[in-house]
N, CA, C and O atoms as a CHARMM CRD file, in Angstrom:
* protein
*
  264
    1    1 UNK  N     15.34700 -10.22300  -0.11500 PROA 1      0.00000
    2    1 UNK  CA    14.29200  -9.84200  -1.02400 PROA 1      0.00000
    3    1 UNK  C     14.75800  -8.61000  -1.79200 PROA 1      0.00000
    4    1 UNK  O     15.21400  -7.56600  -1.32500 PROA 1      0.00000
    5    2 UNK  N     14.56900  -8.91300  -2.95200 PROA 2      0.00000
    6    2 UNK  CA    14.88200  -7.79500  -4.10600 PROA 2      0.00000
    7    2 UNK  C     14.20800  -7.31700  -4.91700 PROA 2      0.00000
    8    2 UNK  O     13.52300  -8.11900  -5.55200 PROA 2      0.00000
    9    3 UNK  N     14.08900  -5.96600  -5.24700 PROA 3      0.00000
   10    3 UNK  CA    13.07300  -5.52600  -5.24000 PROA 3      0.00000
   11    3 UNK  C     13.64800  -4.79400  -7.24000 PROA 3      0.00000
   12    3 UNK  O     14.69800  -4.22900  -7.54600 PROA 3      0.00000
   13    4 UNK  N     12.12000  -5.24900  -8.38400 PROA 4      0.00000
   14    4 UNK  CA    12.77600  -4.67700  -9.58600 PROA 4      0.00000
   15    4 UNK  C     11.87600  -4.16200 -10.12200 PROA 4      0.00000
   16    4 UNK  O     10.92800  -4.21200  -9.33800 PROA 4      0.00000
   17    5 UNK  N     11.42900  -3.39600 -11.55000 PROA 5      0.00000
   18    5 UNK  CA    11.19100  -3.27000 -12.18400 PROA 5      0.00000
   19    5 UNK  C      9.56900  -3.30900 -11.71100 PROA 5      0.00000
   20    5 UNK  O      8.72500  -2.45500 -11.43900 PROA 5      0.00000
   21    6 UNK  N      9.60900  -4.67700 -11.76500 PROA 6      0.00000
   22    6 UNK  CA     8.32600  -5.54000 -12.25400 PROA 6      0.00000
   23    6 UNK  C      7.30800  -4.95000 -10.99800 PROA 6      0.00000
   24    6 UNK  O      7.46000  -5.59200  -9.95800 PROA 6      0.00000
   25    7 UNK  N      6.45400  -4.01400 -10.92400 PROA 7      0.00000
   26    7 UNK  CA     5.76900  -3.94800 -10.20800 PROA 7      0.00000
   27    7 UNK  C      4.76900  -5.26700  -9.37600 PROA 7      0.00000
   28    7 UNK  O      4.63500  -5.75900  -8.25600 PROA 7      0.00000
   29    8 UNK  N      4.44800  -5.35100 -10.19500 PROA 8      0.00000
   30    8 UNK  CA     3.25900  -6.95500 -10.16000 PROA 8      0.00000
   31    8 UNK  C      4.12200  -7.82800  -9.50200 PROA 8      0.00000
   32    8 UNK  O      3.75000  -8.19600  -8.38700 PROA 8      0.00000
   33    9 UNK  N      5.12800  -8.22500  -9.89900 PROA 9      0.00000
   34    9 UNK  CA     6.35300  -9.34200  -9.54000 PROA 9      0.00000
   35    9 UNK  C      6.47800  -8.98900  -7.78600 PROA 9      0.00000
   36    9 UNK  O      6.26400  -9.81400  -6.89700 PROA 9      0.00000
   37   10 UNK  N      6.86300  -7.60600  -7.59500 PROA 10     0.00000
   38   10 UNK  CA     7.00300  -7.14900  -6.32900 PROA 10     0.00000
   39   10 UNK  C      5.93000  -7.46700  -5.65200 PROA 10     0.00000
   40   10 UNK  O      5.96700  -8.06000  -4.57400 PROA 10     0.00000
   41   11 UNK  N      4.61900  -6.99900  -6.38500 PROA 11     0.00000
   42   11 UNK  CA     3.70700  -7.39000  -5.33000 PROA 11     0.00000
   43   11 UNK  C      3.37900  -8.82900  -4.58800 PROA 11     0.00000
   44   11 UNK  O      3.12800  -9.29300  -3.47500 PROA 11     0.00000
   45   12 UNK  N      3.52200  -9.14800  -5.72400 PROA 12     0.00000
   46   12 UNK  CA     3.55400 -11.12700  -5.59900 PROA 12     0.00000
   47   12 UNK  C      4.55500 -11.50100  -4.37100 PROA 12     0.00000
   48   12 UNK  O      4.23100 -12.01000  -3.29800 PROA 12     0.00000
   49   13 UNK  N      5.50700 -11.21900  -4.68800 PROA 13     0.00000
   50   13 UNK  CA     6.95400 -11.49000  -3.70100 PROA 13     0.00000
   51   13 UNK  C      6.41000 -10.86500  -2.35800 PROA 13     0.00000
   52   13 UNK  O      6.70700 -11.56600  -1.39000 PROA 13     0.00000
   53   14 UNK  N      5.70800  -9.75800  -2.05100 PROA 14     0.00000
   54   14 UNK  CA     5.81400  -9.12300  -0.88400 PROA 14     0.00000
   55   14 UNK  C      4.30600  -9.79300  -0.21800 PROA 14     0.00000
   56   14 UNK  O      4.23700  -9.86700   1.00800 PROA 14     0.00000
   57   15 UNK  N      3.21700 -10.23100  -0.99200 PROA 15     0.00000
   58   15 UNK  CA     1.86700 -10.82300  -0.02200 PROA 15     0.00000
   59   15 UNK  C      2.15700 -12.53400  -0.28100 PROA 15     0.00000
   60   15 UNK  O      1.18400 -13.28200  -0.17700 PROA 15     0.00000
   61   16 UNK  N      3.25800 -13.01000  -0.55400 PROA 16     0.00000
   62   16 UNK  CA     3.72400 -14.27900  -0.30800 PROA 16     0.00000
   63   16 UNK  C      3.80000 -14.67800   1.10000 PROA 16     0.00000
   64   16 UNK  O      3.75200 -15.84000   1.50200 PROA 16     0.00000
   65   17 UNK  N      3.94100 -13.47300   1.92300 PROA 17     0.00000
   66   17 UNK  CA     4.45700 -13.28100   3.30100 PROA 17     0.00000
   67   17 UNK  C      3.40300 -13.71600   4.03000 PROA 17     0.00000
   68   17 UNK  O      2.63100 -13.42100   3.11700 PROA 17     0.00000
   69   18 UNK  N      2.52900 -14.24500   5.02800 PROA 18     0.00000
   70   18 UNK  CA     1.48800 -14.23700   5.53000 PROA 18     0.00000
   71   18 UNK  C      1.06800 -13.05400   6.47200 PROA 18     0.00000
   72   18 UNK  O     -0.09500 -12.70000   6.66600 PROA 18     0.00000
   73   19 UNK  N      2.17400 -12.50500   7.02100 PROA 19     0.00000
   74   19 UNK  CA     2.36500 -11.60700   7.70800 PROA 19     0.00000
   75   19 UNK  C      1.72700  -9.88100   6.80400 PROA 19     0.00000
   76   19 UNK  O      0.78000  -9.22300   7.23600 PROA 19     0.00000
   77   20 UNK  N      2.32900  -9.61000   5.88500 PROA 20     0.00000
   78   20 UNK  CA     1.91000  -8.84100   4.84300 PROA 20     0.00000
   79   20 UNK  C      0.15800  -8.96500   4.31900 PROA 20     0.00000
   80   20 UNK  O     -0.55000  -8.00500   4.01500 PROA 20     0.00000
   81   21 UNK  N     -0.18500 -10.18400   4.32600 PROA 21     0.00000
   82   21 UNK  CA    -1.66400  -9.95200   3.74200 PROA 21     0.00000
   83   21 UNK  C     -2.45100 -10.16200   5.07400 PROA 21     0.00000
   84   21 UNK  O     -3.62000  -9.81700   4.90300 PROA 21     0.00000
   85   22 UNK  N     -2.28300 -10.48000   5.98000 PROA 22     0.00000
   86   22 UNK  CA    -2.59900  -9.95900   7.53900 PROA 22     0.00000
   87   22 UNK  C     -2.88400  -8.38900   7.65800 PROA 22     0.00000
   88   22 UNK  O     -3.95200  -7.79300   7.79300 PROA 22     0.00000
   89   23 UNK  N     -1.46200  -7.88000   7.55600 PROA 23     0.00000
   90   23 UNK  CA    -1.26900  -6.42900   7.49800 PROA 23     0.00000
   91   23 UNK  C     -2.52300  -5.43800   6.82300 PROA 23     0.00000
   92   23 UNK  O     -3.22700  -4.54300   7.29200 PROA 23     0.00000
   93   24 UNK  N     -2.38200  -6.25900   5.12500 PROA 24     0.00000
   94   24 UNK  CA    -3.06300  -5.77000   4.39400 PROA 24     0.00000
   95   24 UNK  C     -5.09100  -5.77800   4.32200 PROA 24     0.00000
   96   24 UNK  O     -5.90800  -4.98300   3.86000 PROA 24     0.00000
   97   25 UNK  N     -5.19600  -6.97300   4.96700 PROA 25     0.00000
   98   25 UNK  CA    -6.58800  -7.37900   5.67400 PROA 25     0.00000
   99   25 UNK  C     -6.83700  -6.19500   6.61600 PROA 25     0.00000
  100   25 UNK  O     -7.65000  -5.30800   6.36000 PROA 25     0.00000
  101   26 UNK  N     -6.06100  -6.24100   7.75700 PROA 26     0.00000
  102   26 UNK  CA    -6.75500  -5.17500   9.06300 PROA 26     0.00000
  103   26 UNK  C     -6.62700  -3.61200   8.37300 PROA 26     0.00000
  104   26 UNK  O     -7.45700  -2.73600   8.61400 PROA 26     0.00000
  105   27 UNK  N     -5.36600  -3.39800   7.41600 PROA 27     0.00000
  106   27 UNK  CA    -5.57600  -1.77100   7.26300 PROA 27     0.00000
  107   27 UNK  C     -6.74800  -1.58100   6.24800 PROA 27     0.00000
  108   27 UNK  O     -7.23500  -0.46300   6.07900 PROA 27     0.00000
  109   28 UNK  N     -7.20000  -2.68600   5.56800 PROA 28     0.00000
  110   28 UNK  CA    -8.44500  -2.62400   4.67000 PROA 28     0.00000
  111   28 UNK  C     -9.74900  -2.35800   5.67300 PROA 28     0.00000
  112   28 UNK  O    -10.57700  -1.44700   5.69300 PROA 28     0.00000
  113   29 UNK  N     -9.62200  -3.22300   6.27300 PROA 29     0.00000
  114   29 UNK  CA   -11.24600  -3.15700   7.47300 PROA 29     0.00000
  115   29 UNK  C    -11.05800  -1.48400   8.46600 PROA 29     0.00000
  116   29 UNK  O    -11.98800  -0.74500   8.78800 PROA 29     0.00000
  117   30 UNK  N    -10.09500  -1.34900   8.65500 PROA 30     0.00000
  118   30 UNK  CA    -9.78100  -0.33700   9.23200 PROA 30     0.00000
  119   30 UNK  C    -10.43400   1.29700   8.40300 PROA 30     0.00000
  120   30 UNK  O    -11.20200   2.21300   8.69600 PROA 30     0.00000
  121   31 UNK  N     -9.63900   0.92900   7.36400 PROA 31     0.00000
  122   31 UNK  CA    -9.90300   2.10600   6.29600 PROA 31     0.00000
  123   31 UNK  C    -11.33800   2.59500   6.21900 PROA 31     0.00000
  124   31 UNK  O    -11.79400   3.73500   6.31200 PROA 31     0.00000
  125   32 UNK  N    -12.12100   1.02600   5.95700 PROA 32     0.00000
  126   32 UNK  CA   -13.53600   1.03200   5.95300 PROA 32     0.00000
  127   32 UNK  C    -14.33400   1.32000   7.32000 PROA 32     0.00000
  128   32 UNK  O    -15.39700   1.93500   7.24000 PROA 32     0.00000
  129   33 UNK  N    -13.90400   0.93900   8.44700 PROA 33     0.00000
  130   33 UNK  CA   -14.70300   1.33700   9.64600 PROA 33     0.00000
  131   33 UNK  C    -14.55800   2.90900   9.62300 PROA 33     0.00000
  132   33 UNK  O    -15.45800   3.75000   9.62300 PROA 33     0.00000
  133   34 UNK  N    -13.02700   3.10500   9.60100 PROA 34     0.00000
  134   34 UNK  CA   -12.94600   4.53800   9.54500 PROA 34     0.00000
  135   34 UNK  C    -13.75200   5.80300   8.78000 PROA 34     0.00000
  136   34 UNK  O    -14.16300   6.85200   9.27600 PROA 34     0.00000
  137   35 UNK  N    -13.82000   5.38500   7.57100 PROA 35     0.00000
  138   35 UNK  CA   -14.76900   6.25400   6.78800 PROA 35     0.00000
  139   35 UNK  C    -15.92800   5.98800   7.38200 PROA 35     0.00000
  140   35 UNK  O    -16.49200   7.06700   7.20300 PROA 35     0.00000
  141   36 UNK  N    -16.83000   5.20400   8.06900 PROA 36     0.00000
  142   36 UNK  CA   -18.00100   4.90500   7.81200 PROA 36     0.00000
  143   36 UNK  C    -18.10800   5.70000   9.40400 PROA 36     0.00000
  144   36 UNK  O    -19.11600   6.39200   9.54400 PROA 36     0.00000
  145   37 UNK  N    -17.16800   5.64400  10.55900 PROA 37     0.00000
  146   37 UNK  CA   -17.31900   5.99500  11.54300 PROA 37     0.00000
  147   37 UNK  C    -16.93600   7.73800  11.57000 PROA 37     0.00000
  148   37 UNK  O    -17.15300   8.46400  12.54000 PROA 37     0.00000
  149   38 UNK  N    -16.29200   8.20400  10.19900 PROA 38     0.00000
  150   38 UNK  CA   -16.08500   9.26000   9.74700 PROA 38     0.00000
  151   38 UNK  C    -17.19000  10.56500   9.77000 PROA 38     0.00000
  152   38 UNK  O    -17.28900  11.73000  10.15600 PROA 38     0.00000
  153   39 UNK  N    -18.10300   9.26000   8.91500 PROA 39     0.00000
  154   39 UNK  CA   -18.99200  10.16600   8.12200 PROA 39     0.00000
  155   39 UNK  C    -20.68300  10.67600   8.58900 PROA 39     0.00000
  156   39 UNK  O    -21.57600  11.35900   8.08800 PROA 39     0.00000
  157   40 UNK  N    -20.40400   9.66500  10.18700 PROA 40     0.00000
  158   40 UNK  CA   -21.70000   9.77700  10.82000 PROA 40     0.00000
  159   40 UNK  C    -21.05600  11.01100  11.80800 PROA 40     0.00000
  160   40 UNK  O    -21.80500  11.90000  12.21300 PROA 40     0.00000
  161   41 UNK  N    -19.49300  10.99200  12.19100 PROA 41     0.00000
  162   41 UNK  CA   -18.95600  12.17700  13.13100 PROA 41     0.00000
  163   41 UNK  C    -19.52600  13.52200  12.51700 PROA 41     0.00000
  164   41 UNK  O    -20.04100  14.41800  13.18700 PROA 41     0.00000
  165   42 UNK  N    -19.34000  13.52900  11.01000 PROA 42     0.00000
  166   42 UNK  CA   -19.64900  14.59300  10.51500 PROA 42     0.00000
  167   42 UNK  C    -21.05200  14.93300  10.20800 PROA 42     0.00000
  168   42 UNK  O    -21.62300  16.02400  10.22600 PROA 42     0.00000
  169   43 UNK  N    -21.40900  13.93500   9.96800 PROA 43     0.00000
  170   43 UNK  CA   -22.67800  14.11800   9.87400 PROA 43     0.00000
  171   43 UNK  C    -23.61900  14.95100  11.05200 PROA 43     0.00000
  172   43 UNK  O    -24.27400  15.98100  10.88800 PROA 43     0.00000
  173   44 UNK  N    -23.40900  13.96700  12.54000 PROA 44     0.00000
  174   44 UNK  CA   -23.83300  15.03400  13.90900 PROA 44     0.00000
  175   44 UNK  C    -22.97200  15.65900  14.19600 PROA 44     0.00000
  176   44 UNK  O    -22.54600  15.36300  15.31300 PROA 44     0.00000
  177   45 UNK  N    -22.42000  16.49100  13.68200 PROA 45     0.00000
  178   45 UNK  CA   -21.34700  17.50600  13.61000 PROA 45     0.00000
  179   45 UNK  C    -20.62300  17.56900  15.17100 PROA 45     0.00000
  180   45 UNK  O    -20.73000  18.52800  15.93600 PROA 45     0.00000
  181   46 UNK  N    -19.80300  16.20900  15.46600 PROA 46     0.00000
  182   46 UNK  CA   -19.21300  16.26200  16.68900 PROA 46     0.00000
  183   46 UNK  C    -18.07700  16.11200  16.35400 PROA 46     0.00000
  184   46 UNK  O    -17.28800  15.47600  17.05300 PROA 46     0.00000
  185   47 UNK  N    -17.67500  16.78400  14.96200 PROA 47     0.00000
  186   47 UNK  CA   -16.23500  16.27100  14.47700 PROA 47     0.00000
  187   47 UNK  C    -14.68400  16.74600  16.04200 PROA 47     0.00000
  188   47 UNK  O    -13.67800  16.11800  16.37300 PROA 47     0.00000
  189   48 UNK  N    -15.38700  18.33100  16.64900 PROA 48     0.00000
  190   48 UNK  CA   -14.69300  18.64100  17.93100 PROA 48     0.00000
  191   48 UNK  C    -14.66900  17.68200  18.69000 PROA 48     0.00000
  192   48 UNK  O    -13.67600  17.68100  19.41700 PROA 48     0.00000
  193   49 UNK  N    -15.37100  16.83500  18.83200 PROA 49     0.00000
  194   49 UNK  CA   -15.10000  16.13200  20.07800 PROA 49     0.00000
  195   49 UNK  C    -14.60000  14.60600  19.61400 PROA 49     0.00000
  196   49 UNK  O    -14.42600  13.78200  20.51200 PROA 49     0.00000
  197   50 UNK  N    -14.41600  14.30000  18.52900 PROA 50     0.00000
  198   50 UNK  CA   -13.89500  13.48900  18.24300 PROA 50     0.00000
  199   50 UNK  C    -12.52700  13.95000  17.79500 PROA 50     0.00000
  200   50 UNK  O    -11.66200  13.09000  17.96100 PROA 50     0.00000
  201   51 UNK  N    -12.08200  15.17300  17.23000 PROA 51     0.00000
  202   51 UNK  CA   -10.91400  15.30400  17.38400 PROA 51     0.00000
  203   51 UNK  C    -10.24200  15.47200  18.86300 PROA 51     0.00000
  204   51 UNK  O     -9.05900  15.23700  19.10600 PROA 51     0.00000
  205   52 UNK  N    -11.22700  15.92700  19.81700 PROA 52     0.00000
  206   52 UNK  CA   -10.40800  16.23000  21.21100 PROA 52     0.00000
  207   52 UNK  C    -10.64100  14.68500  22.10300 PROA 52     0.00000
  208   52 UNK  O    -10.48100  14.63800  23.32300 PROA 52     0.00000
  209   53 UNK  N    -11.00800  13.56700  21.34100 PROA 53     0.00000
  210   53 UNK  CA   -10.70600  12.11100  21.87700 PROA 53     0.00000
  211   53 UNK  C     -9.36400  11.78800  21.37800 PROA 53     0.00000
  212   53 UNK  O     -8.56900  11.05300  21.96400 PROA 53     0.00000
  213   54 UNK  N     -9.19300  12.28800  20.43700 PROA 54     0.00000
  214   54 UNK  CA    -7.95300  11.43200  19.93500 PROA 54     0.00000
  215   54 UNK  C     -6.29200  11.74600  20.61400 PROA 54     0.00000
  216   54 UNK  O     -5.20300  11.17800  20.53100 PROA 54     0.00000
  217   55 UNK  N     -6.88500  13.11700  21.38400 PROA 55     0.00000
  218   55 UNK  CA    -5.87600  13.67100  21.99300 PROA 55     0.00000
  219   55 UNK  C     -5.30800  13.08200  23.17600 PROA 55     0.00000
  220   55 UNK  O     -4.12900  13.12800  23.52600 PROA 55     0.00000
  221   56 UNK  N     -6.70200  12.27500  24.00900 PROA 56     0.00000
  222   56 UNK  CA    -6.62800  11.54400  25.30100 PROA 56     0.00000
  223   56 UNK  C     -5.03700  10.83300  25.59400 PROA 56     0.00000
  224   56 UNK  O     -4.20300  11.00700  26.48300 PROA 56     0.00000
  225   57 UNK  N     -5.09200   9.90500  24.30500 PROA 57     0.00000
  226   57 UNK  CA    -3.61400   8.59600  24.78400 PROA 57     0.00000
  227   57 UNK  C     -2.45200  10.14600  24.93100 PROA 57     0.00000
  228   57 UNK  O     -2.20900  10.27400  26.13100 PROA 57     0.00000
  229   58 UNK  N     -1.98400  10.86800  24.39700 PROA 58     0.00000
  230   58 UNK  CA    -1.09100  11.59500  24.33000 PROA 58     0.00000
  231   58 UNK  C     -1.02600  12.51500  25.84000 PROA 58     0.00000
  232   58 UNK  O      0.00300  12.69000  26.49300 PROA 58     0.00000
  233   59 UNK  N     -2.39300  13.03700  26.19000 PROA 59     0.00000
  234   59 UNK  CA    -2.17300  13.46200  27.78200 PROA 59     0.00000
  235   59 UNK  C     -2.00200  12.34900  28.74600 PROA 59     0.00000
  236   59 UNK  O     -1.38400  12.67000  29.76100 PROA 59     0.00000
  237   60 UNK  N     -2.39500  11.13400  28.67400 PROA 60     0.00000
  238   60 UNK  CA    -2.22100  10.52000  29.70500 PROA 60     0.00000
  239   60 UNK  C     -0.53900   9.74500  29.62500 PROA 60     0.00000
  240   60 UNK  O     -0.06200   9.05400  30.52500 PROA 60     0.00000
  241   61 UNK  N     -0.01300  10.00900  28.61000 PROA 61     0.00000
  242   61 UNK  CA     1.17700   9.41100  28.22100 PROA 61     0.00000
  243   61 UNK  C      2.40900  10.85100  29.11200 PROA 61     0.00000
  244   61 UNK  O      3.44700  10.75600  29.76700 PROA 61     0.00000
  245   62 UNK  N      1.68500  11.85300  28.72400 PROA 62     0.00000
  246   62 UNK  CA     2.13800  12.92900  29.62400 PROA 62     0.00000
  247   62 UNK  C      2.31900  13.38600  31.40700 PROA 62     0.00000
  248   62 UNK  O      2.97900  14.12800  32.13400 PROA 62     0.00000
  249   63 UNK  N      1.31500  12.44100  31.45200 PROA 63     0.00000
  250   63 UNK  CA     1.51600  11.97600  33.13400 PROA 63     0.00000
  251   63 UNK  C      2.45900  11.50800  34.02000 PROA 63     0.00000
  252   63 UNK  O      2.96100  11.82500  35.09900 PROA 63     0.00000
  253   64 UNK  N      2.55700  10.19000  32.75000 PROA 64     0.00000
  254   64 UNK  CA     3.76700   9.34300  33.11700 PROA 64     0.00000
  255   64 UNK  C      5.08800  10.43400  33.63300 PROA 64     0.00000
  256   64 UNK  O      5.42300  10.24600  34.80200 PROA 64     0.00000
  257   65 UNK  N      5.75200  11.38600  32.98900 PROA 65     0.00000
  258   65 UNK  CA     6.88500  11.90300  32.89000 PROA 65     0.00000
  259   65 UNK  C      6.69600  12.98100  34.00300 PROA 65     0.00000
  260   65 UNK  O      7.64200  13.74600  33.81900 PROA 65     0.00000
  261   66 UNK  N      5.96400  13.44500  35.06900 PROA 66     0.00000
  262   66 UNK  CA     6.28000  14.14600  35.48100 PROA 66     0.00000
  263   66 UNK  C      6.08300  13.64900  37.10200 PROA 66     0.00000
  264   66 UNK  O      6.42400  14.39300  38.02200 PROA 66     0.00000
């Protein structure tokens, strides 16, 4: 696959893939849960504790190694 000029052309060539507009489906729904699950965090202002969830996979990944 070669890649030119033609923006549009590229795009065509690259969601030909089934795999690619898969891709492009879940990071769309994603994007959208995200904002929407965003904006109620902020809203009840638990944005702290939703940043100190996201930390979880990374300590327990820290376990492993010692």
């Amino acid at each position: 696959m070669t890649f030119s000029l033609n923006l549009f052309a590229d795009l065509q060539q690259i969601f030909y893939y089934p795999f690619m507009q898969h891709a492009y489906e879940a990071g769309t729904v994603v994007a959208i849960v995200a904002g929407i699950v965003g904006y109620f965090v902020v809203l009840r202002r638990s944005s702290f504790a939703a940043h100190s969830l996201s930390h979880i996979p990374l300590w327990e990944d820290r376990q492993w190694l010692y």
